[in-house]
C-alpha positions as CSV (number, residue, x, y, z in Angstrom):
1,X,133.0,90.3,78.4
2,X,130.9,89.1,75.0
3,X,128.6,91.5,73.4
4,X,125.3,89.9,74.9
5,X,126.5,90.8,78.6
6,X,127.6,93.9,77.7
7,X,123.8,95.0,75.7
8,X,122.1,92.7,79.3
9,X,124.5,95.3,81.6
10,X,123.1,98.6,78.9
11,X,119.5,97.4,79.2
12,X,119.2,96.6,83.1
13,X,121.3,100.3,83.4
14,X,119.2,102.3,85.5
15,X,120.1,105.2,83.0
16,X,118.4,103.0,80.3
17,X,115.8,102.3,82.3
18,X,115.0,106.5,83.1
19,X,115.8,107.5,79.2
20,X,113.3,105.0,78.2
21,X,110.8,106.5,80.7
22,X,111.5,110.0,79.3
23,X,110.9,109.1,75.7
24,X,107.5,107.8,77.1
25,X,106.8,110.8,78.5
26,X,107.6,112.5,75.1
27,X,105.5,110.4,73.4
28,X,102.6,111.1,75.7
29,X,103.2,114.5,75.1
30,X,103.1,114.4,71.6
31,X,100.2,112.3,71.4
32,X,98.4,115.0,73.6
33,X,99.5,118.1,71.2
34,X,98.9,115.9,68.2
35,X,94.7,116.5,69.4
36,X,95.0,120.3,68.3
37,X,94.0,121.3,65.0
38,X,95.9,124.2,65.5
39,X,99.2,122.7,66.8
40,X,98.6,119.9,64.6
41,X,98.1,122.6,61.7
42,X,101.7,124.8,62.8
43,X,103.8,121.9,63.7
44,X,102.2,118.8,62.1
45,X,105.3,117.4,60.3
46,X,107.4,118.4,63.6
47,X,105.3,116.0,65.5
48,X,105.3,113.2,62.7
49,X,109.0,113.0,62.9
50,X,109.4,112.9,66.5
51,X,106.9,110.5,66.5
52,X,108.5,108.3,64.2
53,X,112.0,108.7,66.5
54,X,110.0,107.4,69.5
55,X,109.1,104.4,67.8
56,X,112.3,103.9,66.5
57,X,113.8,104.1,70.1
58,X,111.0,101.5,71.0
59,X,111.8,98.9,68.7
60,X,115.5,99.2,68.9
61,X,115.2,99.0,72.8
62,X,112.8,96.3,72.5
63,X,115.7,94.4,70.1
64,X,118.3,95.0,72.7
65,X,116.2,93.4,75.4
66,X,115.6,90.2,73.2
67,X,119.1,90.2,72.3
68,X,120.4,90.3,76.2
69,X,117.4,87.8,77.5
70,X,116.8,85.4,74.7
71,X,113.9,83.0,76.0
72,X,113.4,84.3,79.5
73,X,112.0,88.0,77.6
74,X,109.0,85.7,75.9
75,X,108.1,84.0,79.3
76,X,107.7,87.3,81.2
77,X,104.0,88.9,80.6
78,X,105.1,92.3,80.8
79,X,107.3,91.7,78.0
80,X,104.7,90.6,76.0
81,X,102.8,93.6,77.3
82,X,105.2,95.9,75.3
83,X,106.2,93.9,72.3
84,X,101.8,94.0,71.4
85,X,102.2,97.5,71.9
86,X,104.8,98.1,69.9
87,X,103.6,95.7,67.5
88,X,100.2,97.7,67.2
89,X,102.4,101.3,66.7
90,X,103.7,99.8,63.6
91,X,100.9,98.6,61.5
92,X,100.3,100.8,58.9
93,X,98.3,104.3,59.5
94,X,96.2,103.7,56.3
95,X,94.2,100.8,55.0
96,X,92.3,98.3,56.9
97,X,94.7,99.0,59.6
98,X,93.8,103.1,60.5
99,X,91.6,102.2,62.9
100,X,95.0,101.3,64.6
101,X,96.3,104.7,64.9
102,X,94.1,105.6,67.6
103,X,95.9,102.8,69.6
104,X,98.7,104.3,69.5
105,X,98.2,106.2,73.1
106,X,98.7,102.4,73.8
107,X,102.5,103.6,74.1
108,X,102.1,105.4,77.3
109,X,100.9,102.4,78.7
110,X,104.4,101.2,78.8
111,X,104.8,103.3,81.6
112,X,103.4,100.5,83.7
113,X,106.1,97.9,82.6
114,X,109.2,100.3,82.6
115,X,108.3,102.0,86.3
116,X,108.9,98.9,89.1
117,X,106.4,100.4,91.6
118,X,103.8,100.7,88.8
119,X,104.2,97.4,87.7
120,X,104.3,96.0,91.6
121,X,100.6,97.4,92.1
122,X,98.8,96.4,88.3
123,X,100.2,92.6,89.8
124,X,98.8,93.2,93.0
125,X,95.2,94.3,91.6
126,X,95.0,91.3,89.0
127,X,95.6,89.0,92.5
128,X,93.1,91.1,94.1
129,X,90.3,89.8,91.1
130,X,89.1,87.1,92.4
131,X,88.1,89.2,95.9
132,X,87.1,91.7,93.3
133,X,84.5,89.6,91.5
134,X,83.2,88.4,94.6
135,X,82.2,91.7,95.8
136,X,80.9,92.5,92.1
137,X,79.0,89.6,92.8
138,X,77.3,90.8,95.7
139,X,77.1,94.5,94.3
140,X,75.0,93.3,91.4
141,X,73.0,91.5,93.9
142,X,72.0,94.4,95.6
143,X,71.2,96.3,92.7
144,X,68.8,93.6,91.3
145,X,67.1,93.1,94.4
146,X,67.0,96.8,94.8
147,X,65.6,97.1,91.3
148,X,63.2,95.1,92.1
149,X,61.8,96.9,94.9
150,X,61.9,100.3,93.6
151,X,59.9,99.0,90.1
152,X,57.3,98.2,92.5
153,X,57.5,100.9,95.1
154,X,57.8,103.7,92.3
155,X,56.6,102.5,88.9
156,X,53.1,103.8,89.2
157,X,54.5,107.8,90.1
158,X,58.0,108.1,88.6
159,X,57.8,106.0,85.5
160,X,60.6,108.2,83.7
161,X,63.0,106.6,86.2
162,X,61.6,103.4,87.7
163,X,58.7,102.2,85.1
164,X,60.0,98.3,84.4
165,X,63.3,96.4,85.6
166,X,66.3,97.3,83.2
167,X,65.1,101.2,83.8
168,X,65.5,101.0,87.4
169,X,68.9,99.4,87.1
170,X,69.7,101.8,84.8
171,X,68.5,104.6,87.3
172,X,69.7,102.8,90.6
173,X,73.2,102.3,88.7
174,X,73.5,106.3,88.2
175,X,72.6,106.4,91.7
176,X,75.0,104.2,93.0
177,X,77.7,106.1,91.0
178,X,76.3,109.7,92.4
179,X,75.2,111.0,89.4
180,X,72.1,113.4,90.2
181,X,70.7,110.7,92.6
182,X,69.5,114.0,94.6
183,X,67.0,115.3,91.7
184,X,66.1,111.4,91.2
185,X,65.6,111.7,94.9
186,X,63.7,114.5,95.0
187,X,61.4,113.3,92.0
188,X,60.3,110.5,94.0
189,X,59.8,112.3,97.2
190,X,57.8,114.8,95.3
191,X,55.3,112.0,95.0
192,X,56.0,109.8,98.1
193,X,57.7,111.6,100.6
194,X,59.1,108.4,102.6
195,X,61.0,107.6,99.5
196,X,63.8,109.4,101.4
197,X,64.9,105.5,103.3
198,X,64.7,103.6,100.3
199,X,67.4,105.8,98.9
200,X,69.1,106.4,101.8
201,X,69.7,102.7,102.4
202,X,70.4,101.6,99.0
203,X,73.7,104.6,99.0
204,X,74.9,103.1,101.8
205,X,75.0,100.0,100.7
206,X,76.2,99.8,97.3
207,X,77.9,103.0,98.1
208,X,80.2,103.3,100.9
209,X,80.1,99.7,102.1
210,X,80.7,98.2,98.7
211,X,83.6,100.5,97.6
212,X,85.1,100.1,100.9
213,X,85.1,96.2,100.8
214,X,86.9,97.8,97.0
215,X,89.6,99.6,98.8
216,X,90.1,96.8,101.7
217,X,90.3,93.4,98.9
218,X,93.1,95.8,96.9
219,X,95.3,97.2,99.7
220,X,95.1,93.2,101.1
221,X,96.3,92.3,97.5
222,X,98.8,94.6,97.5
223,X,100.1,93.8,101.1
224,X,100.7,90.4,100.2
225,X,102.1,90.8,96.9
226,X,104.6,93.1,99.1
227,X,105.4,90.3,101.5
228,X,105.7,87.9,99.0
229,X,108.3,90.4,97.5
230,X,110.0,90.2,100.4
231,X,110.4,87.0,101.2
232,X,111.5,86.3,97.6
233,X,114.6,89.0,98.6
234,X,113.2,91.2,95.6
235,X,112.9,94.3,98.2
236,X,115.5,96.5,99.6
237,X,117.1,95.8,102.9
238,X,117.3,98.4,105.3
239,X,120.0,100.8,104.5
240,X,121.1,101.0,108.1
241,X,120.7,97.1,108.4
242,X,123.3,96.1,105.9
243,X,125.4,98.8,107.3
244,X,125.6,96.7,111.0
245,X,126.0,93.5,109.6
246,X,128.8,94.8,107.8
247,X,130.0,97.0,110.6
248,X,129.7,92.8,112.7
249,X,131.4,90.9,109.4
250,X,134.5,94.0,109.9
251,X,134.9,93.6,113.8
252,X,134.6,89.9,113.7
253,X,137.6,90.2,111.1
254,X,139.3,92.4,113.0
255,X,139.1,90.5,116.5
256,X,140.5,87.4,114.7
257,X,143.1,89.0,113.2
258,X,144.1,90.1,116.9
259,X,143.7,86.5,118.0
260,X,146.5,85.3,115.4
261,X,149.1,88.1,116.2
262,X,148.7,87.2,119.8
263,X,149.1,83.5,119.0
264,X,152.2,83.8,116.3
């Protein structure tokens, strides 16, 4: 066996792949404690070193993998994904380059490349953009017509909230997202106490239908990015499946071997 299969055989190890998953989880870790002044102050230089260890094991399992893969690591994306990121951990901490360092939480992001199922749904929800932008589309549709509406319908008591266009999308947006839409609500009704259908309308809308139609365009993504999976034999047969058509293969052996006894 030459050395390349034996590093392709290390690297596609499932015990690679999980010890690669735990020095992520380090690094996250690290990267959390690293926030504390006082933790920071106690055990900086403990921190720095094991920091420096995880990038170590990140470059020299990203050398393995370009070893074992040669030109088929540099036309998969989520290779690229991770050699930016380590890329970005090693520019220098000082210089024009410290703005950097704050990139380095980057690094848990990896998490999406090493972890299969991970990776399976970030590729269904970039299939899932174009149905995505469509309903964006029609979100910011909504909003500008309902901006438009409320400017007029409100301007003249609520000013704070609704007094020209970009405040009201402003005001409708924090609505849409529930942020204190009740004391916007009740600011209005204050004033004009039908107010209440304008706003009950509009959270419906944007809302519940629009982050349904969310929820429906992803899991649809995701369901066909499954059954592509399958029908590209990436999944999993069925356990008990492969177990029959074994248990078939061995008695259809075994009958023919009975056939030729009889016949010598």
């Amino acid at each position: 066996m030459s050395v390349r299969a034996r590093v392709t055989r290390i690297v596609e190890a499932r015990w690679f792949q999980y010890s690669v998953i735990a020095v992520i989880l380090v690094n996250a870790a690290v990267l959390g404690l690293e926030t504390s002044p006082r933790v920071l102050r106690a055990h900086g230089m403990l921190l720095h070193r094991v920091d420096m260890l995880v990038l170590a094991v990140f470059v020299v399992e990203l050398g393995l993998r370009i070893f074992a893969y040669r030109g088929r690591f540099f036309r998969d994306p989520w290779s690229w994904f991770d050699l930016v990121i380590v890329l970005i951990a090693l520019m220098p901490a000082s210089g024009p380059f410290s703005v950097l360092r704050v990139l380095r939480v980057l690094r848990v992001l990896r998490l999406l490349s090493v972890v299969p199922t991970l990776r399976h749904v970030v590729t269904g929800l970039f299939k899932a953009l174009p149905g995505m932008a469509s309903i964006s589309f029609l979100v910011a549709l909504l909003l500008y017509v309902a901006a438009v509406m409320a400017t007029n319908l409100f301007r003249a008591n609520v000013p704070q909230h609704f007094g020209d266009i970009l405040t009201s999308l402003f005001t409708l947006f924090q609505i849409m997202t529930g942020d204190s839409w009740g004391a916007i609500a009740r600011t209005v009704m204050a004033e004009q106490p039908a107010a209440w259908v304008f706003f009950v309308v509009f959270i419906l809308a944007s809302t519940f239908i629009a982050l349904n139609l969310f929820i429906a365009v992803a899991v649809e993504a995701l369901e066909h990015d499954k059954a592509g999976r399958r029908a590209a034999g990436e999944e999993d047969e069925d356990p008990q499946q492969e177990i029959l058509a074994e248990l078939r293969a061995l008695r259809a052996e075994v009958a023919e071997l009975r056939r030729d006894r009889e016949a010598a």
